[in-house]
N, C-alpha and C positions, 0 to 999 in steps of 0.2 A: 805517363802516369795517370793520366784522368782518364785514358782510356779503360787501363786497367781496372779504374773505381768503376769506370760506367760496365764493363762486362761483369763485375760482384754485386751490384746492384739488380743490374740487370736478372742474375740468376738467382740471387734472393727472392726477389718480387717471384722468379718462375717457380720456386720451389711452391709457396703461398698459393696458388692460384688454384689447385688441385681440393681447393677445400670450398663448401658452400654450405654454408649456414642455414639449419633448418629450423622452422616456427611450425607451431601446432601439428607436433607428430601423431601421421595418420596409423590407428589401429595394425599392427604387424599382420592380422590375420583375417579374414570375414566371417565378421558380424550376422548371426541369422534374421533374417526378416521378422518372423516373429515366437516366443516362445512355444515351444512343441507339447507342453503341459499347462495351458490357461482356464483351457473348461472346465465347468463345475460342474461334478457329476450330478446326475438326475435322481433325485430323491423316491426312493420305491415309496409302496402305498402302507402303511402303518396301520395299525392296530388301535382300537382306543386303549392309552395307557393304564395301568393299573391304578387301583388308589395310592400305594404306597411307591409306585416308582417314582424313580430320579426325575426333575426336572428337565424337558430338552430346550436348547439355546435356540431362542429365534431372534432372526435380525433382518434388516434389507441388504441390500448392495451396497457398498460405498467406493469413491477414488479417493486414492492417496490424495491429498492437496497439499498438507500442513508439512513441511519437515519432522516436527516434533509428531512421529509417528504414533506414540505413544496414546495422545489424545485419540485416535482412533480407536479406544479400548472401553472408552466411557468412564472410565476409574478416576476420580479427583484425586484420591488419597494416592495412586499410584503418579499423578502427575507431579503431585505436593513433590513425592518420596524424589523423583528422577531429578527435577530440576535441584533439589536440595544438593543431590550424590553429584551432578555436576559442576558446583559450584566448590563443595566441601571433601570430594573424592581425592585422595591422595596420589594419586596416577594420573591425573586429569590435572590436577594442580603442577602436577612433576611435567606431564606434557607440555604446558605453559611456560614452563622455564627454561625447558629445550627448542620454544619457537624464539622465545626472549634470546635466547644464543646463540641461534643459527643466524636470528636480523645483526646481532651483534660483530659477528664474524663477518656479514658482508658489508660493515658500514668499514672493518678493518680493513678487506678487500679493496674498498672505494677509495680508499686514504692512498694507495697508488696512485691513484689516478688525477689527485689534487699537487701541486708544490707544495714543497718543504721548504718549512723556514724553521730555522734557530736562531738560537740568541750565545754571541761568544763574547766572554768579558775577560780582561789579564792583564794583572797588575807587575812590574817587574823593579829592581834594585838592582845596580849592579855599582861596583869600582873593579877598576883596570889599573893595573901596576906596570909602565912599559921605566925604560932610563931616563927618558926624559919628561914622562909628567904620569902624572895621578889624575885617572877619569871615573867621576863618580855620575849617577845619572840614574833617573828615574821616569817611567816610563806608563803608560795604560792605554788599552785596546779595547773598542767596543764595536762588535760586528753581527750583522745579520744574515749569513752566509743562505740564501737562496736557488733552491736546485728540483729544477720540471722535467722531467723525462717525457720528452712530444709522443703520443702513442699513433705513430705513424701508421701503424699496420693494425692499430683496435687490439691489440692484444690483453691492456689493460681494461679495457675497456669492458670483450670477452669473461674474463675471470671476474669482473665485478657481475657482470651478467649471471654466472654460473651460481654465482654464492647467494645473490634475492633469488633463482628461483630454488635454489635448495632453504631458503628460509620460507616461499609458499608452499616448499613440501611439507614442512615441519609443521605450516602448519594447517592442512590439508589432512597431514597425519593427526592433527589434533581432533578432527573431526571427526575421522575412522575410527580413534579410541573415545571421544564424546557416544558415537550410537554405539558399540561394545561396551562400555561402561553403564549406558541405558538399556542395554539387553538384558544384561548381568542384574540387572537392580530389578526390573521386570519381574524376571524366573525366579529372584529370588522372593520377589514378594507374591506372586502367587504359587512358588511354594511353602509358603505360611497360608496364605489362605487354606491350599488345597490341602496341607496338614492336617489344618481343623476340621476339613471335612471330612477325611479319611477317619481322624479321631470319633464322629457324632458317628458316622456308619457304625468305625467297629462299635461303639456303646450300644447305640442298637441293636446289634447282631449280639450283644453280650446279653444283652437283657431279651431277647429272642431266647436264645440260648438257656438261660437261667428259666425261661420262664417252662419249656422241655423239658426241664431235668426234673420242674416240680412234677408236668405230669408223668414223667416215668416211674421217677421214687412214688407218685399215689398209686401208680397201675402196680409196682414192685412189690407194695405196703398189699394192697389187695389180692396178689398172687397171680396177675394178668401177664406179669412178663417174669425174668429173670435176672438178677443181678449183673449178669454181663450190659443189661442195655444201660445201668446206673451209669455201668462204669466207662460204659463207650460217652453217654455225653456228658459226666465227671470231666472227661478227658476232651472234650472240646468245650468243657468251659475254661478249664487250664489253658488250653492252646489258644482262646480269645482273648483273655487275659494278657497274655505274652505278646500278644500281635498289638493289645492298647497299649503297654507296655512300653513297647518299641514305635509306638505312632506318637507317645506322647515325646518321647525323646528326638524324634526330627521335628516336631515341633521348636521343640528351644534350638536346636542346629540350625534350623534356617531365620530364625530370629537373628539368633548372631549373627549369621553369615549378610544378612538384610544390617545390623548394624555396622560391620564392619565397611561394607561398599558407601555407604551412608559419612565415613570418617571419624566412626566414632567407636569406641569400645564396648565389646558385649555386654547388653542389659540392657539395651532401650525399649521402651513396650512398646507398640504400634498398634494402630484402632483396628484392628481384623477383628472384633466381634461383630457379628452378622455379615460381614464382606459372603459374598462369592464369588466364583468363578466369571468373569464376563463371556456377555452370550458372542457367541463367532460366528458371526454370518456367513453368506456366500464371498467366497474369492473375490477381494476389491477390483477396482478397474488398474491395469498394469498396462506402462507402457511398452513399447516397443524395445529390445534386447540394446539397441544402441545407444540410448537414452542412459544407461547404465554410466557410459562412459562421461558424460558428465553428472550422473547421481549419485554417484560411486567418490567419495573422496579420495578411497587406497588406489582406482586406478586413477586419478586425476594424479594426485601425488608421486603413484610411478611415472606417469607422462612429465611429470614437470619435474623428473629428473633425468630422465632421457633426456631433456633441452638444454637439462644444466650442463649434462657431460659433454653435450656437442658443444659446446659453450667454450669448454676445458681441453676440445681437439684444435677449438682454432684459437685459443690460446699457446698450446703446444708448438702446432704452425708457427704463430707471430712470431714465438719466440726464437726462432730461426732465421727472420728476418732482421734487417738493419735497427740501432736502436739509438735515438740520438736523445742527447741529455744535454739541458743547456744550465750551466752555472752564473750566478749572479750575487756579488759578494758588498755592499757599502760596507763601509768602517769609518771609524772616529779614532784619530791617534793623538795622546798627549804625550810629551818628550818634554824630559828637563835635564841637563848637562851642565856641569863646569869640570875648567882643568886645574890642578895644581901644579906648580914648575918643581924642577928636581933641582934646576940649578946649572943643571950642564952643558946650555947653549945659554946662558948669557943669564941673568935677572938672579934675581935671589931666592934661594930654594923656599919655597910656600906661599912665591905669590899665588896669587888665583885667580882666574879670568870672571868678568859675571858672569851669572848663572845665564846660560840659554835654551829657552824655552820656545818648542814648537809645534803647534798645532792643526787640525786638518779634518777634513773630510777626504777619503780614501775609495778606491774603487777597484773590482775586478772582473772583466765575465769573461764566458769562454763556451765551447759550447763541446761536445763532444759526439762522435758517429763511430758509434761499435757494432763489425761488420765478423759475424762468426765465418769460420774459415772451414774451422776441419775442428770437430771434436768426436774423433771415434765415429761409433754411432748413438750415441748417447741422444742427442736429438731427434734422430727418427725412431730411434727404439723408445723415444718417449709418448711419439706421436702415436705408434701401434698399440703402447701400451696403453692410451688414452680410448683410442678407438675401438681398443677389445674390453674393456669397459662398457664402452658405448653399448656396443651387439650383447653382453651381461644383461645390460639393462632392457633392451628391447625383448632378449626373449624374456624378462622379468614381465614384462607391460604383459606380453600377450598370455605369460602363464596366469597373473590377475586379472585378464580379463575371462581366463576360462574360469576363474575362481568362482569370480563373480558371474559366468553366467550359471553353472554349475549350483551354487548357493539357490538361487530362486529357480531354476528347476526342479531342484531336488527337492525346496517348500512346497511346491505345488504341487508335486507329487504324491507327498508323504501328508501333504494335509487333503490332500481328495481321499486319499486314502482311507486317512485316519476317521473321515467321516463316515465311508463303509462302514469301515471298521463298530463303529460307535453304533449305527443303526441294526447293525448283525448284534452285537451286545446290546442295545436295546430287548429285540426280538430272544434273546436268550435267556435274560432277566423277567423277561415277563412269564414266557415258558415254564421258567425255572419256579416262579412265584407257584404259576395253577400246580406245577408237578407237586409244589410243598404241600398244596392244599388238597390235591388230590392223595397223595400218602398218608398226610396228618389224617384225615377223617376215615380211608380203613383203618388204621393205626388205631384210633378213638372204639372204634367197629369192631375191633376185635377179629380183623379179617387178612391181620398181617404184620410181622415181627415188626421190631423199631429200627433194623436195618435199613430199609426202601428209606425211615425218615429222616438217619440219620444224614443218609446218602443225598439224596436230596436239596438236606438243610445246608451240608457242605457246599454243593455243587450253586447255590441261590447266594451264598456269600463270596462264593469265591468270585461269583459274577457278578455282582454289586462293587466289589472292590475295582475286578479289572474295569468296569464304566468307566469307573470318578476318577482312576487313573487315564482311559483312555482321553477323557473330556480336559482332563490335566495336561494329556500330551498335544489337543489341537491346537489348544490356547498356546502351547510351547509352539509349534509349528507356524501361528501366526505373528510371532514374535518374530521367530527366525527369517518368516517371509519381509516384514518390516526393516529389520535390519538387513538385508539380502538388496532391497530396495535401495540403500542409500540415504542419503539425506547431507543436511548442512547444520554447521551453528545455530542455533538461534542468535536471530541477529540481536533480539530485545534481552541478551545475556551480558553483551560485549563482552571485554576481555581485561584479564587483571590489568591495574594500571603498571607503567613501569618504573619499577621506582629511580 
């Protein structure tokens, strides 16, 4: 017989062996050396600007340092806004309460891992009616029944592993939706800013506009032109109108939408009179593409649940193996008895013997070794099914790390770009400026219909607008590189207390 235990031991243990626990899982795929879009393009040779054009953003070089990337933008009133929406965002708030439960679950997890003790109490009554006597008796039990299960093979030990670190996932993911939620609050407040600014253009271009239509109605009044030119810039003061119209309307949308991120209901004013746009310098300094993998919270968080889930395989494993449980019971028993005579072997029916009373301290232990034999395959197919989880999650790791390298490529790109972009629109707007001034004075001259100026005057607004939106879109792109970069908590935030 013992031998038979030592061969099911034996082959438990061999089953178990086949597994080996991994820490700090390496990247599933390689990592570039260094990003392939860093450099900042070389600024062509520029024009002295006109009097009337757009302001251009000048700045130095800067390295990320700070976490709170934000501060890199120069904005106090946007730093006020972010750490506020942090603190009072309802999604960020709801995050906090899903790390509060995931630590909760694993302290339930850990309570395996501790003995159990209870408390049993029982009071009892009884009489017995046999032919020869009457037994009445009263009785009470007080017990502490005590019971360890030895985690011989770590299994418990595993699952409690697995559950802290899916409780640093949570809140790792806190961190991921902390700088989304400060992106989000970002955009939305410089798109209030940049509202207003689109707003002051078009009034400008309206009163531009207006101030055309006086001199065609005088040239019209005089007999210089013809009523069609009234009505062609009639009809772009109309169409200016329309276009404030509708600037002044995503005005109040992005107000809301800035209050709502904020946790509060639409209508809050915020100080954007004279705000502008911050200037964006050159391409900060960026580290190296691996560096990601710990500035990156989402992939930290998918890593540290790849560790969980290997956690959850050799728990699977364990539980294949031998499982011994040891019980351990004190008690406290009171007992109290008498008999009453029937009568029928001798004495007189109702005598009654004293009452006897007995009391104690009580004991029991034991231990138990439960050795699985044969269940289907319920336990390997649990193991597979643990492990194909596992391979889920890694290729998950390496799809967020392409995410993530992907994100700050694509910023880099798209804001080298966008500052072509801005300098070709610069050089357009100016263009477009002398083209206005060179039509308006034949026009004046009398050397050329109001066509060329209405033409023109179109072509000079529609390129003033595309600017201040394109200048709207770098500042988006330096956002998006920000977030793209990563970051952490502010540690000077802490975290709600628990109640």
């Amino acid at each position: 017989m013992r031998a038979v235990i030592l061969i099911l031991l034996v082959s438990a243990l061999a089953v178990g062996c086949n597994y080996r626990k991994e820490t700090d899982i390496p990247p599933p795929l390689e990592v570039p050396g260094t990003f392939s879009e860093g450099s900042e393009a070389e600024p062509t040779p520029k024009p002295e600007p006109e009097p009337d054009a757009l302001p251009q953003a000048k700045a130095g070089p800067q390295a990320i340092r700070d976490v709170r990337w934000w501060r890199q933008l120069g904005d106090p009133t946007l730093t006020a806004l972010i750490e506020e929406a942090l603190r009072r965002n309802q999604t960020v708030r709801a995050g906090w309460a899903r790390v509060q439960q995931a630590r909760y679950i694993a302290n339930q997890v850990r309570a395996a891992r501790m003995p159990q003790i209870g408390a049993v109490g029982a009071f009892g009554a009884a009489r017995n009616i046999t032919p020869f006597a009457e037994t009445t008796s009263l009785d009470a039990t007080g017990s502490l029944p005590v019971s360890y299960e030895v985690d011989l093979f770590a299994r418990r030990a595993r699952e409690h592993q697995g559950a802290k670190l899916d409780a640093q996932a949570a809140r790792l993911d806190q961190e991921a939706l902390a700088i989304l939620i400060s992106a989000e609050v970002a955009e939305a407040w410089f798109d209030s800013v940049n509202s207003r600014v689109e707003v002051a253009v078009v009034e400008e271009q309206l009163d531009t506009d207006l101030r055309f239509l006086e001199l065609v109605e005088l040239r019209y009044r005089e007999g210089l032109n013809s009523a069609v030119d009234v009505h062609q810039q009639r009809q772009r003061v109309a169409s200016q109108r329309a276009l404030l119209a509708l600037s002044d309307g995503r005005t109040d949308l992005t107000d809301q939408r800035l209050s709502i991120l904020l946790g509060e209901a639409p209508g809050r004013e915020f100080p954007i009179e004279g705000k502008m746009l911050p200037e964006i310098g050159p391409t900060p300094a960026i580290q190296v593409p691996a560096s990601l993998l710990e500035a990156r919270p989402d992939i930290r968080a998918v890593q540290t649940r790849v560790e969980a889930e290997d956690r959850r395989v050799a728990a699977a494993v364990g539980a294949r193996l031998p499982q011994l449980t040891i019980d351990f019971t004190p008690s406290y028993t009171w007992l109290r008895s008498k008999i009453t005579s029937t009568g029928a072997f001798g004495g007189a029916p109702g005598d009654t013997t004293p009452a006897i009373t007995a009391k104690g301290f009580t004991w029991n232990a034991g231990a138990n070794l439960a050795v699985p034999l044969f269940d289907g395959i319920a336990g390997r197919s649990q193991i597979k099914a643990q492990r194909a989880v596992l391979d889920q999650l890694l290729e998950a790791y390496a799809e967020t790390i392409l995410t993530a390298l992907f994100e700050v490529e694509s910023s880099l790109v798209l804001e080298r770009q966008e500052r072509l972009r801005i300098q070709f629109l610069e050089d357009e707007f100016r263009l477009a400026n002398i083209t206005l001034e060179a039509t308006r004075d034949r026009y004046r001259a009398g050397l050329s219909d109001f066509l060329p100026v209405l033409t023109a005057l179109a072509t000079r607004q529609v390129s003033e607008l595309q600017l201040v939106a394109s200048r709207r879109q770098l500042v988006s792109y330096r956002v998006q590189l920000y977030r793209a970069l990563g970051g952490a908590w502010p540690a000077e935030f802490g975290e709600p207390e628990d109640d």
